[in-house]
N, C-alpha and C positions, 0 to 999 in steps of 0.2 A: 368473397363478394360474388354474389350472383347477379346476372343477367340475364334477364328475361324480354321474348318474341312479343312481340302485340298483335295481331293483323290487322292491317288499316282497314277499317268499313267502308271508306269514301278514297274510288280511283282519283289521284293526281288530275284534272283536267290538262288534256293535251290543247294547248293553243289552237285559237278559232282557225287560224289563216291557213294551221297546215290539214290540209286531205288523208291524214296519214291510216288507212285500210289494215286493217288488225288479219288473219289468214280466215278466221271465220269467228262465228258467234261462238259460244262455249257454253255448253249444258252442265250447270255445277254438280247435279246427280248421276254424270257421267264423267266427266271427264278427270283428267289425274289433278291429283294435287302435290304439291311437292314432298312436303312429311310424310306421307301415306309412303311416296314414291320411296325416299329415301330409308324407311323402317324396314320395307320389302331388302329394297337392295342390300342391307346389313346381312337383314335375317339370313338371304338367299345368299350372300357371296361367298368363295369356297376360301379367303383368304382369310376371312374373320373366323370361318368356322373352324378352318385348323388350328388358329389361334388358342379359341374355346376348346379343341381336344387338349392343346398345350398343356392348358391350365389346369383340365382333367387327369392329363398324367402325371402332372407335381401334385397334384393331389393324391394320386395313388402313392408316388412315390413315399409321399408324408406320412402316410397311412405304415409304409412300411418300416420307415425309419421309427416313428413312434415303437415298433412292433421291439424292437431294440430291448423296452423295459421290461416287458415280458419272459417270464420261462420259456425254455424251449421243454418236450417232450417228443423223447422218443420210445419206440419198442423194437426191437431187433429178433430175431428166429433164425434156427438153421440144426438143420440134419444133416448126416451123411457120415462115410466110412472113414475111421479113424485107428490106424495102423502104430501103436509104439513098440518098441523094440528095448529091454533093457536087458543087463548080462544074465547073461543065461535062460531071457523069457522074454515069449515077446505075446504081445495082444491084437485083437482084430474084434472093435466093437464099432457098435451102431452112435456114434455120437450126437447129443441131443443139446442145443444151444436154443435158453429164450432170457431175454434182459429187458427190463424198462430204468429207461433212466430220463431225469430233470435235471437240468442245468440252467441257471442261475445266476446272468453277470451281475455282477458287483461293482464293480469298476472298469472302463476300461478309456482312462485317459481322458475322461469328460467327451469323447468322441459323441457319443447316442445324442446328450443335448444339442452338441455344436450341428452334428447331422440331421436333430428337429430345426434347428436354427434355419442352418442352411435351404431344406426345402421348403420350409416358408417364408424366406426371401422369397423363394424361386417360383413359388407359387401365387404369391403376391407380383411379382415380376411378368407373368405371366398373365396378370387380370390386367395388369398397367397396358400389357401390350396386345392386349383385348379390345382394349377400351381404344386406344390411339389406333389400330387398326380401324374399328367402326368410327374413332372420329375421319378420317384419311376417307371413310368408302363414302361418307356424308360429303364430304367435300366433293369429293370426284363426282356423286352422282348430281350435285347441285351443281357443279358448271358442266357439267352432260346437259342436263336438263335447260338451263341458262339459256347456256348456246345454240340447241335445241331451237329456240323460242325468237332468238336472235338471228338463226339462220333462217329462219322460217318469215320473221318480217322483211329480212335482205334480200328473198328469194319475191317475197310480193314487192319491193321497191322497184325489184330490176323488171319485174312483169309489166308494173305499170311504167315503167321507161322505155320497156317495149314499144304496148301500145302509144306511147305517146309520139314517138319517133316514126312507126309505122302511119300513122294521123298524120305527120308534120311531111311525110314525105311523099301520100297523095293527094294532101293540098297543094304541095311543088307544084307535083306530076300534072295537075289540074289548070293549073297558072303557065307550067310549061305549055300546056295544050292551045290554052288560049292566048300565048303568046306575050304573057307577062312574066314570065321567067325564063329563065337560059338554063341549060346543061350545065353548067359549070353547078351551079345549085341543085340541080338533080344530081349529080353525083354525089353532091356533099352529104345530101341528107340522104340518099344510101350508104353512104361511109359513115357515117351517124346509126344508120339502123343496122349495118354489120356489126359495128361496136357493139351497139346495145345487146342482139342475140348471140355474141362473144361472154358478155359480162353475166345473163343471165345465162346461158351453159355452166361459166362457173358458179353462180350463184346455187344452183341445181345441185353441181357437185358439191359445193360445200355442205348444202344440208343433209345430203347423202352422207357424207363423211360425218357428220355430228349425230345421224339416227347411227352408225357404226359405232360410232363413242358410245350411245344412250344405251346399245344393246350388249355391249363391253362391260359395264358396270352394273347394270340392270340385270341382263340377263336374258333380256327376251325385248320386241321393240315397245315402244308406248303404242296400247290398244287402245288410244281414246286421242282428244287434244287434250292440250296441258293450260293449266290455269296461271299464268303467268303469277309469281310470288311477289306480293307487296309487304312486306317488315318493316318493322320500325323499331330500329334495336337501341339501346342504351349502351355507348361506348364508355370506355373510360374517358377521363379529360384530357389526359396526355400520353403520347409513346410510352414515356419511361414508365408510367405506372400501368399499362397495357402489358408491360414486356413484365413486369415484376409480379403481375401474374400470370403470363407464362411460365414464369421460371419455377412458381412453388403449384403449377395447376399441372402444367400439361402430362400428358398419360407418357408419352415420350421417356421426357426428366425422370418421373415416380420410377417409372421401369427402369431407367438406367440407376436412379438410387439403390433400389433393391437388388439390379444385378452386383453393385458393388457388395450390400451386406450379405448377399448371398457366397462373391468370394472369399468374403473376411472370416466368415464361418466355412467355409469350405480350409481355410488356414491354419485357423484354432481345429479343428480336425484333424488336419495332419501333425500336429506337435501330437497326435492322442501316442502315434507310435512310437516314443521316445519314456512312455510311462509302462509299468507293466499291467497284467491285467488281472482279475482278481474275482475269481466266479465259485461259484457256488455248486457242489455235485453231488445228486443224490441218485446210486444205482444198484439195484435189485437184481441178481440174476437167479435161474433157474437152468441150470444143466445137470447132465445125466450122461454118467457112462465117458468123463474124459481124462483125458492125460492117462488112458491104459489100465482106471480103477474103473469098478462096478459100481452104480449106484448114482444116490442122488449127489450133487456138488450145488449146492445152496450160498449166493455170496450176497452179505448187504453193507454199501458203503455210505458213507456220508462225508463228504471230503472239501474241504475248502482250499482252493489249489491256485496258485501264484504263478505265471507265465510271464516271463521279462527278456524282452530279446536285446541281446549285447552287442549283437551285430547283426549287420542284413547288405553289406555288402554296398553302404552308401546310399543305397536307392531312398532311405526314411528320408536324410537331409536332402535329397536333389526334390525328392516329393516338395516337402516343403517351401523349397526355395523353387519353385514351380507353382504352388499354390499361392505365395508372395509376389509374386510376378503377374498372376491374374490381379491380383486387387487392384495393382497401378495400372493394367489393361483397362480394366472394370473403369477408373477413374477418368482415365485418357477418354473411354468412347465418351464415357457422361456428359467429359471436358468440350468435345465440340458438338453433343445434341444439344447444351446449351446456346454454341457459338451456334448453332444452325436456327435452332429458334428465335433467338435475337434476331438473327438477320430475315428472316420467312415473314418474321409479323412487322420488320423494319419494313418493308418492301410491301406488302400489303397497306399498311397501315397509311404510306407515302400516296400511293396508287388513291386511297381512295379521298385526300385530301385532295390531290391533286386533277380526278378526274371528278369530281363533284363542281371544280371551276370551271373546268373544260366544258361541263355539259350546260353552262347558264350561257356560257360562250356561244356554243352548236345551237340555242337555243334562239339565242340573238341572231346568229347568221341562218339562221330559215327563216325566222321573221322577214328580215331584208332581203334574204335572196328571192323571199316568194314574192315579196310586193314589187321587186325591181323584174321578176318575171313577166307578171301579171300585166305590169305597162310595158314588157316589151312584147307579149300577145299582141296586144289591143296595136301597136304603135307598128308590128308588120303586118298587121290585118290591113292597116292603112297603107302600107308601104312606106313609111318612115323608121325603121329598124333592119336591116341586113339579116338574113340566114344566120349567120353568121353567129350572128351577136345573137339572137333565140338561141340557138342549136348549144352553143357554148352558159347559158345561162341554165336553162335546163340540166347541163351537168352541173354545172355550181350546185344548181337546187337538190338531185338527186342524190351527188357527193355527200354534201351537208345532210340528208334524211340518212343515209347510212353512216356516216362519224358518226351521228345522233343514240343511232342504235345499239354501233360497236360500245361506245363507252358509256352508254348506261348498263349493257350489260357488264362490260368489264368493272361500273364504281360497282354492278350488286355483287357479282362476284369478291371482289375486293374485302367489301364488309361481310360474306362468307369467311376470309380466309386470314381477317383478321380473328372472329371467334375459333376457327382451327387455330391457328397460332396460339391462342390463350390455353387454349385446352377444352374450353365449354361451350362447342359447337352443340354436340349431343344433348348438353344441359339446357340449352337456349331454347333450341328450337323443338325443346318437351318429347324429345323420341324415344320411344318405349325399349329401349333395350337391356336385359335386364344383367346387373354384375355381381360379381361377390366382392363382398364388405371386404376392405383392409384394414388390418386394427394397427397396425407397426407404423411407426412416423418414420421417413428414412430421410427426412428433408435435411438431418443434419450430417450427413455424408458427406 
């Protein structure tokens, strides 16, 4: 089953009542957009590309093992002084050595197939963890960029908490002057406006710290602003059936299935040395002038030749039972990248149920905090409302615009890392990254 991104045409409207200040306008012929960002970040990361050599060297490898069916040929040469010595005569000639020879396996224990076998697991193994690599750097760089966007509105909430506190504390100053307020309230709303330039230093830092993330995964910082990402994806209808395709999708699982058939055949290989072996010899030679006669020595053979080793000192059965011991390896790791995907997209999938209520929630409470604001403005401008009771509203209100922010970014993240957990992050969101075909099902491992 696939699922497929739509982009929303029409922003969500943000509620009349809140003033909520986006960090600027955004030029769509300029500025980043997420996909683009993310195709970059694959292309360019040095973890996926090693990956892709990976898979370029089980490809050689394959290349070699295949070579297995092949003759070999060779040609051999050699000159030099050759002294015999026999009773009563002895020789000192020029010896002249030149041979070509072809050889031929035949058999040799089914080893050559099990050895194609094995590095196309392994090469296949190798595209799974290609692919689960670039799903992993999609992820990273989508809550890089998230966060990015989220510290960037938290960093404008706390500016304008700023100014608001700095306003709220030369109005005091003003009313202290003219003798309708006390010191005791000037202090406060200075201790109000140290806060606030406390909260917005951290805010400052946090985005700092989020451009560090963005240029960790990226590579380099965002040269533009970024288009904040509106999706609207197609979930499945329930956990169990979200997780049951992770279980037969994700690039993870595939790769661990294939590491397994790639030990099985790495197994059936080693029984090869318990067989003897069985090749084929065809060799021509051309010498001159040896073993102490004159002349030419001319040899042609054709030989079909049997090698069967009866002992080797244990090492064949410890191989063996060494290569049988990978496979149950091979199955243990399998055994909890399933348990770990179950639980990656348990946890995601939880998150985004549960912060999707949360945000009708945060939604409802700026509704009410701004309008309970708004009359305690108006109601100390009269002097029927305490400092007090402003100063501490105002954070409610403020509080509430950042939850607001955290866990929207956290529900879009969420439904991110639910399509990682399935496996069809990369497929969803249409990114151009290109793979090699697997033709071998290893689902039933």
């Amino acid at each position: 089953m696939k699922y497929t991104a739509q982009l929303i045409t029409t922003k969500n409207a943000l509620y009349c009542v809140i003033p909520f200040i986006l960090m600027t306008s955004y030029n769509s012929s300029y500025a980043m957009e997420l996909v683009p960002t993310i195709e970059d970040a694959i292309i360019h990361n040095p973890e996926y590309r090693e990956k892709v050599k990976i898979y370029q060297g089980a490809g050689a490898d394959l290349d070699g093992a295949q070579g297995d069916w092949l003759p070999t040929l060779d040609i051999a040469a050699g000159i030099g002084k050759e002294e015999v010595e026999r009773e009563n005569t002895s020789t000192d000639l020029t010896r002249k050595e030149a041979s070509i020879s072809l050889n031929q396996n035949l058999f040799k224990g089914f080893r050559t197939v099990n050895e194609i076998d094995r590095n196309e697991a392994r090469m296949d193994a190798a595209i799974y963890t290609a692919e689960a690599a670039a799903n992993q750097i999609a992820l990273d760089m989508t809550e890089a960029y998230i966060n990015l966007l989220k510290e960037q509105e938290l960093l404008v909430i706390e500016e304008n908490s700023l100014r608001t506190h700095e306003r709220i504390l030369d109005q005091i100053m003003q009313r202290s002057e003219a003798g309708i307020s006390n010191q005791v309230e000037v202090d406060q709303a200075k201790a109000r406006l140290a806060l606030a330039n406390s909260n917005n230093m951290a805010a400052k830092n946090n985005y700092a710290d989020a451009l560090a993330r963005f240029h960790r995964v990226l590579g380099r910082m965002p040269d533009n602003d970024l288009i904040k990402p509106e999706f609207e994806f197609q979930f499945p209808a329930s956990l169990e059936e979200a997780t049951n395709i992770a279980l037969l999708n994700h690039p993870v699982l595939r790769s661990a299935n294939a590491d397994i058939a790639e030990s099985q055949a790495q197994n059936r290989s080693a029984k090869s040395l318990f067989y003897p072996e069985v090749d084929l010899q065809i060799r021509k030679t051309f010498d001159e002038d040896i073993n102490g006669i004159e002349g030419k020595n001319h040899n042609f053979q054709a030989m079909l030749r049997l090698n069967y080793n009866l002992y080797n000192g244990g090492k064949d059965s410890a191989n063996l039972e060494s290569t049988a011991v990978a496979v149950q390896e091979a199955a243990e790791i399998r055994n909890n990248s399933r348990r770990q995907t179950i639980e990656n997209i348990g946890y995601a999938w939880n998150a985004r149920g549960y912060l999707n209520s949360q945000i009708e929630y945060n939604k409802e409470h700026i509704k009410l905090t701004y309008e309970t604001l708004e009359g305690y403005r108006k109601q100390f401008s009269l002097g029927r409302r305490s400092l007090l009771d402003l100063l501490n509203t105002e954070d409610e209100y403020n509080t509430a615009l950042r939850k607001l922010v955290e866990n929207e970014a956290d529900h879009q993240i969420a439904e991110f890392r639910i399509l990682n957990g399935m496996g069809t992050l990369i497929e969803t969101l249409g990114i151009k990254v290109e793979y090699a075909e697997v033709d071998a099902d290893y689902s039933e491992q």
